[in-house]
Structures are given as C-alpha cells and as structure tokens.
C-alpha positions in Angstrom: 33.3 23.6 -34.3 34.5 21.1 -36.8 32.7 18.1 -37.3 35.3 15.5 -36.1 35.4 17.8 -33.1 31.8 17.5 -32.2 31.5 13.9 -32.7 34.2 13.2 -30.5 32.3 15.9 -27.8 29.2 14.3 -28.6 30.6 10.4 -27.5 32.4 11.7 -24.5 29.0 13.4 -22.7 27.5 10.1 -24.6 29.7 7.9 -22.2 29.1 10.4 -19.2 25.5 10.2 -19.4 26.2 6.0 -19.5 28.5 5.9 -16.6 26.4 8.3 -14.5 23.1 6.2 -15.0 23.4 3.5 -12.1 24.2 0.0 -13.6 21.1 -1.9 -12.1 18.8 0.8 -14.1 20.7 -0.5 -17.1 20.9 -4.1 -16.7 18.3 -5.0 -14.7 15.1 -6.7 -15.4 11.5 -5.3 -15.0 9.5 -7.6 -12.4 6.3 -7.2 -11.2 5.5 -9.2 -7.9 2.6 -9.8 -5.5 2.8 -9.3 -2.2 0.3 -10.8 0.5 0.2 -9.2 4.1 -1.1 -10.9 7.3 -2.7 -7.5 8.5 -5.3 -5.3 7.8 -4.5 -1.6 6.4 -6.4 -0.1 9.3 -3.1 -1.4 11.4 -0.5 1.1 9.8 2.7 0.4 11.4 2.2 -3.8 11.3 0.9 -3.4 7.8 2.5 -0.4 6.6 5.9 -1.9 7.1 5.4 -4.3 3.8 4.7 -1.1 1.9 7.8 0.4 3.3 9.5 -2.2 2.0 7.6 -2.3 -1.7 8.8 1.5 -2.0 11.9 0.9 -1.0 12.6 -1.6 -3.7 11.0 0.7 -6.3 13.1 3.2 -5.4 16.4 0.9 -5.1 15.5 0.0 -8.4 14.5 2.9 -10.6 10.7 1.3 -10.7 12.4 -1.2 -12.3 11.4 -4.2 -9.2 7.6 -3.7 -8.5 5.9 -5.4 -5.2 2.2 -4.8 -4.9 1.2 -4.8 -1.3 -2.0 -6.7 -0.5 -3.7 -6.9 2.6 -4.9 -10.0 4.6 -8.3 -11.3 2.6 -7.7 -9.2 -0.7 -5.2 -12.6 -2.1 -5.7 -14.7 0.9 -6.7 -14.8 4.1 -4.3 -13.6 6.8 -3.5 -17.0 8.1 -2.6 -18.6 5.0 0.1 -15.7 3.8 2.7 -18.1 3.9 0.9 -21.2 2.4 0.2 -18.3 -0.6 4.3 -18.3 -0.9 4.8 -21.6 -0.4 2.2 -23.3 -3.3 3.8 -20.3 -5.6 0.3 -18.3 -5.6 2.5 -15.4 -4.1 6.2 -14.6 -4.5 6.2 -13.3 -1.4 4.6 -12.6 2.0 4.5 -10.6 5.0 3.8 -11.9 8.3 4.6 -13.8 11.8 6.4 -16.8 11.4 4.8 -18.1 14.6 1.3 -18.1 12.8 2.4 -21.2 11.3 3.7 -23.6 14.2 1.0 -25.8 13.3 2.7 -26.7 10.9 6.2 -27.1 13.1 6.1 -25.5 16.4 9.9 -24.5 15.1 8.2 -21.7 13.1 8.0 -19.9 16.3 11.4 -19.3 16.9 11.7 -16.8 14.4 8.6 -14.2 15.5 8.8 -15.1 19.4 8.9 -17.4 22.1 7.6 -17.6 25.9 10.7 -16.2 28.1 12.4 -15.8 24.9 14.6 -12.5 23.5 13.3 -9.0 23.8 13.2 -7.0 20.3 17.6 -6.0 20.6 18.3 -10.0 21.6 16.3 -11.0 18.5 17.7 -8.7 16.2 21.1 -9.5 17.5 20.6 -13.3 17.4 18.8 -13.3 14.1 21.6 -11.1 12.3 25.1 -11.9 14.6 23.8 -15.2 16.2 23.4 -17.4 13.7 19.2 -17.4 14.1 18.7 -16.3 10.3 20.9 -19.2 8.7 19.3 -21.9 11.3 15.5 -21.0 10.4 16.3 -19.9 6.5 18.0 -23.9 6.7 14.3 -24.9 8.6 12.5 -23.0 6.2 13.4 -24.9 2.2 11.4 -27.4 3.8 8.6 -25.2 3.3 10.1 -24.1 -0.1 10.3 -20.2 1.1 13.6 -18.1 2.7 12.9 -15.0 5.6 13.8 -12.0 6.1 13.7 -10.0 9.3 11.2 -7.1 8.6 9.7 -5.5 11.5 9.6 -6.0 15.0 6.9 -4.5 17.6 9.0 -5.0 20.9 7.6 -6.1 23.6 3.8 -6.7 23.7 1.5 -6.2 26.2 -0.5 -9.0 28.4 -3.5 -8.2 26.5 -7.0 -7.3 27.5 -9.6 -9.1 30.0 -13.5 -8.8 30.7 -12.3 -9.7 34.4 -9.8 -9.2 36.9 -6.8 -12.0 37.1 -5.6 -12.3 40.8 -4.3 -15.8 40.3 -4.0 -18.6 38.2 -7.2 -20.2 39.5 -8.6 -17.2 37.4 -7.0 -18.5 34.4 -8.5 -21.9 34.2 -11.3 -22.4 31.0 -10.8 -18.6 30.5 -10.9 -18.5 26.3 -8.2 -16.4 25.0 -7.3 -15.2 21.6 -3.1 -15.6 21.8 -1.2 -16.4 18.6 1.1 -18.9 18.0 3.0 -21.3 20.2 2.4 -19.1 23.4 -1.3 -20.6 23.0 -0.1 -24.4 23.9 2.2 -22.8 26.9 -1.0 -21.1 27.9 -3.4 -24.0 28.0 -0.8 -25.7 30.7 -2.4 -23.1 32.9 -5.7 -23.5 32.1 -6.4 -21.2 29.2 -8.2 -22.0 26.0 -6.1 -20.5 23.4 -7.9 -19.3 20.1 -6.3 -18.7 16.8 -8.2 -15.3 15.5 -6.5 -13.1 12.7 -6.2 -9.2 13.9 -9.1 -7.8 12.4 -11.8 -10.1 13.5 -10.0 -9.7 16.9 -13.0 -7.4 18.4 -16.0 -8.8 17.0 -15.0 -12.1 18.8 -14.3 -10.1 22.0 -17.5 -8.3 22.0 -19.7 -11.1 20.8 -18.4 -12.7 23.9 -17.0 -15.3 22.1 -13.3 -15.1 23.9 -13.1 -14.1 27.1 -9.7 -12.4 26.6 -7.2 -10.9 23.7 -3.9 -10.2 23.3 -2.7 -8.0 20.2 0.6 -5.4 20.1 0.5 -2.9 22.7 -1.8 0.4 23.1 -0.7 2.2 19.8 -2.6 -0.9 17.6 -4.8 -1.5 20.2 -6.4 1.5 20.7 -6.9 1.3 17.2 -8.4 -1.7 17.2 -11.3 -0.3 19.9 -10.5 -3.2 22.6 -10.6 -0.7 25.9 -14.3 -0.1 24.7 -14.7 -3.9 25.7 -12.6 -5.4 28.0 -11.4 -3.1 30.9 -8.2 -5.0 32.2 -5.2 -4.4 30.1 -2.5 -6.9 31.6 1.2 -6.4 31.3 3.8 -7.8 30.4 3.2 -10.1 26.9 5.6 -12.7 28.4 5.1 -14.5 24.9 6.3 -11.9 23.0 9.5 -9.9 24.6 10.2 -8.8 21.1 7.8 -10.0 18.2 10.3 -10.1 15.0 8.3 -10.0 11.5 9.0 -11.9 8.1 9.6 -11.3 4.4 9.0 -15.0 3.3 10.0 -15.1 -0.7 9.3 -18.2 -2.5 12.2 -20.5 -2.9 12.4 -20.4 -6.4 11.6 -17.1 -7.1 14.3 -16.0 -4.5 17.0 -18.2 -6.8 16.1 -16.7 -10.1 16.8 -13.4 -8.5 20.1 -11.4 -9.5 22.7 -10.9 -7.1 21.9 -7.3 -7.0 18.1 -7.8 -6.9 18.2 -10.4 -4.0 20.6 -8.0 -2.2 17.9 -4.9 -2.5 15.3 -7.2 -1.3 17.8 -7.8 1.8 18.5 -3.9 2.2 14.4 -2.9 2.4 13.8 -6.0 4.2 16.2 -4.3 7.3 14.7 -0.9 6.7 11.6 -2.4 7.3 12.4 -4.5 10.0 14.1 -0.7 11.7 11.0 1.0 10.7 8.7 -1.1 12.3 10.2 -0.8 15.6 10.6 2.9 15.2 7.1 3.7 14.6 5.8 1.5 18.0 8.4 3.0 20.3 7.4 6.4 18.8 3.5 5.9 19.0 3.2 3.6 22.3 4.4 6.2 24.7 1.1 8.6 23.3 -1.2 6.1 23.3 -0.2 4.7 26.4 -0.6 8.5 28.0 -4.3 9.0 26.6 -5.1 5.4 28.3 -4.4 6.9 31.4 -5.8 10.0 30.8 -9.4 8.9 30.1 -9.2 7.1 33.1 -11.3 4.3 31.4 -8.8 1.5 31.1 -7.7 -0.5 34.8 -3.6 -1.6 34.1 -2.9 -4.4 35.8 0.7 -6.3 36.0 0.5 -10.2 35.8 0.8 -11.5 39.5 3.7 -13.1 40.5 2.0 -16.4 40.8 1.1 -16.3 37.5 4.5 -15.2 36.1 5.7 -18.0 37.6 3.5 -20.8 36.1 3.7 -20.1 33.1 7.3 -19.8 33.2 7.1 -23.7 35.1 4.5 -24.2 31.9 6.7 -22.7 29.2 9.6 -24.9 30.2 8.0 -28.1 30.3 6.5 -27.3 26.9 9.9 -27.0 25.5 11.2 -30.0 27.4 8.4 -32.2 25.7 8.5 -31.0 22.1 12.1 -30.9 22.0 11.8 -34.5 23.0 9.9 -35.3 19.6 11.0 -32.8 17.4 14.7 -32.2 16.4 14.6 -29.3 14.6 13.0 -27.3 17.2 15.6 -28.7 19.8 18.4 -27.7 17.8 17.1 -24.2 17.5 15.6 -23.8 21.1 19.1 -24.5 23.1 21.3 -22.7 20.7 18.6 -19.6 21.5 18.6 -19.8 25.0 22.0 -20.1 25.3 22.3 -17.0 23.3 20.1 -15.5 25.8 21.2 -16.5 29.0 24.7 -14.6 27.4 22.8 -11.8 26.5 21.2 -11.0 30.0 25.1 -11.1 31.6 25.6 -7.7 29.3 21.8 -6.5 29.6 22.3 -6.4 33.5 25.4 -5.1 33.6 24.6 -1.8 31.1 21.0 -2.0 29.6 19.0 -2.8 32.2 20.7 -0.8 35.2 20.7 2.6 32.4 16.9 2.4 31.9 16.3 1.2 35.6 17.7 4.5 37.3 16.0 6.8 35.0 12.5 5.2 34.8 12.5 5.6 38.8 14.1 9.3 38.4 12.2 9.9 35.4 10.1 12.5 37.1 13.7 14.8 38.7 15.6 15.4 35.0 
C-alpha cells in the first residue's frame, strides 16, 4: 500500500473510531458525588433504589458521573438527608420529602398525604399534572430541586400490641407514623412519634411506642415487627402511594451540563419504576408466608375509624391552609387532580381489579 494511501485509511477508521465513541464520553467532565440515603442497607428495595440510580448514571456516563451511595448514619443521620443537601455537605440525597414538614407541612405533598393519590395518581400528577414544577418552585427555598425516585404504593395500617375496635382505642395510644399523617393522627387521639426505620423495632419492643407503621409486609418482615406486635392493620390511609426523592443541591444542579442534568433525570425515573416494581413483586410473597405461619392477626381499620380520620384529615388541611399559602396552593390544585382521577379510576381501574380479586380463585 502506498503511503499516501495508508494515511488517508488510517484518518478515515481514525474518524470512525471518533464518531462511534458517544459524545458525552468525550466531552464530559469526571465528577465524583456523595450521596446520603434516609434508609438503612438492610431495607433493599427503599435503599437499594438510590444505588439503582448511582449505577445508572455510571453507566449513562461511561464512569465518567460517580454517586457514592451512603446510608442513613454513615454521612448523617436519616432525618437530616435533606438538611445534608441543603447546607451543601451533600450534593444530593435520597429520601421522603414528607420527613421534613417540620420545616413546611408543604413538604408532604410530594411523598404523601392523608386521603391523598395512590402510587399511578402521584406519578401522573407529579409528571403530567403539574406536581413536579409546583414543589421544585417550593423547594429553591430550601436551595435543593426533586426528582421522583421510587414509590412503595400503598402502605399498610401498621402494626399494634392491641386490638383497635374503635377510635376510643386510639386515644393516648403512642404511634411511630412519619410525617404530616402524625398531626392528622393526633386529632384522634394518637401520639405520633418521629423514629427513623431502623430504630423502628427497638422502640416497639422496648415498649416505648405502642404502635408502628413502616411499608407493607416485604420491609416489614424484614424489619422483625410480627415478632412484636400481633395486629397488622390495613389500609395506610396516609400513604395511598408513598413517592420518593432525589433532592440535588441547587447549585450543584445549575453547574450541571444539559446532558448531565438530563441523565440524572433519566435514572431518577428508572429508579422511581424500580422501586415500585420490586414491592409489587415482593409484597404478594411476603404477604402469603404472614398468613401461612398463622402468627400475625390482619385486621382492616373499622369504619368508624376510617371515618375520623378522614373528618380529622380535612380539618387539618382546612386550618393550615388557612396560615400557610404555599401549602394551599398545592393542596387544592392536588385534590382537584384527584377528585378527576377517581371519575376514570371507577369507570376502568377500579371495576378491572374489583371483578378479579372476587373471582381470583375461578381463572
């Protein structure tokens, strides 16, 4: 081959090799970020969702955008996940915005709400409903942006030392219930206590609550609570579909490339579908062994207590929208979204699932 000949061969598979790389393993920058997790690793779906995520930005990225994953009390404690992102100890964090309605009871919103959306209503409001750009606007006040990543669906009621017949049952009973379900709750007579997940048990065993709700039998088998409490109360009316968070700090988010912030986006909503996934796929199982051990006494909320704490969820909402604008603002655009919802959800969802659970057994 002639020499002008193999120089021109040589820069053509020179340029192939160049186009065929992907541009963001060319261009982009190599970061290393921190991420802080409100869970425990024992809890693999509600903390393994943030390492989903990490590998999915690796991956995205040619190992090119590195998150570590920490878990609650290795950076910080679970609780404070969010104060980690928003002081800039963190870039980012994963956990339930609803931890942090102490601070504004509009934090809620986001994870869930008493009476609020089940796990397709949040997804669809968050995503199509204009929920994402109203808590990202809340949110720069507390110098972070979210991200959708995970959701458990509905919870279960949680676990009891004692049988709950009627509300009268519920009065100075002392509950571990996150969030702002826990000042619904104390309208009824419950003493709601803020306990991360993993000192959950010690708590219920010491005798220090007299009640504990977490996810729903795939954690909280995990988590030993049927060894303790015999009652397992359904449904979690607090939590019809509890939606987790990517929080990145604010100015780490805007230093980002377009094509970086756009990955984070992408895992974010892989996460968020994993998450899901992995509960729907593990409750059923769980749920089965319960039953089979014959060990564990289900129990469905009575009526009467269904309705009080719906009376006590809606004069909760009356009275802090009252004081607090941004919560209003958020609070009647979601139930309005809602109340829509439910017109489709009877019509198709709910009549689909209702037939078959009753003929379940014939198919």
């Amino acid at each position: 081959m002639k020499r002008r000949h193999f120089l021109q061969a040589a820069g053509i598979a020179a340029a192939a090799t160049a186009v065929a790389k992907p541009a963001i393993a060319q261009s982009a920058p190599e970061l290393r970020w921190r991420l802080t997790s409100s869970f425990p690793k024992s809890l693999d779906t509600i903390y393994g969702a943030a390492e989903i995520f990490s590998k999915a930005v690796a991956e995205m990225t040619d190992n090119k955008f590195q998150i570590q994953v920490f878990a609650a009390g290795e950076i910080v404690p679970g609780l404070a996940a969010a104060d980690a992102v928003q002081n800039g100890t963190v870039e980012m964090c994963h956990t339930a915005s609803y931890y942090y309605f102490g601070k504004d009871p509009t934090f809620s919103f986001a994870t869930a709400v008493p009476f609020g959306l089940n796990t397709r209503m949040q997804n669809a409001w968050m995503y199509h409903g204009g929920g994402m750009e109203l808590m990202n606007d809340f949110y720069k006040k507390f110098n972070f942006i979210g991200f959708p990543a995970g959701n458990t669906g509905a919870q279960m009621g949680g676990w009891f030392r004692k049988e709950i017949k009627d509300v009268a049952d519920l009065r100075g009973l002392k509950m571990r219930i996150g969030g702002f379900a826990g000042t619904v709750i104390a309208k009824v007579g419950v003493v709601p206590q803020q306990i991360p997940g993993g000192e959950i048990y010690t708590a219920l065993e010491r005798g220090t609550i007299d009640a504990a709700e977490w996810v729903g039998p795939y954690d909280d088998a995990r988590l030993g609570f049927q060894k303790i409490a015999p009652f397992y109360y359904y449904p979690g009316w607090w939590e019809g579909g509890a939606m987790l968070h990517n929080f990145v700090n604010l100015e780490k988010w805007n230093a980002l490339s377009p094509a970086y912030r756009a990955i984070v986006r992408t895992a974010s909503s892989m996460a968020n579908e994993w998450m899901t996934a992995k509960y729907d796929a593990g409750n059923p199982a769980a749920l089965k062994k319960m039953l089979a051990e014959g060990v564990v006494q289900f129990r469905q909320f009575p009526v009467s207590v269904m309705d009080a704490s719906l009376k006590a969820a809606l004069e909760v909402y009356a009275e802090v929208s009252a004081r607090n604008p941004d919560f209003k603002k958020v609070w009647e655009q979601l139930l309005a979204f809602r109340n829509d919802a439910y017109l489709w959800w009877r019509v198709a969802e709910y009549s689909y699932d209702d037939y078959l659970i009753r003929n379940r057994t014939k198919t």
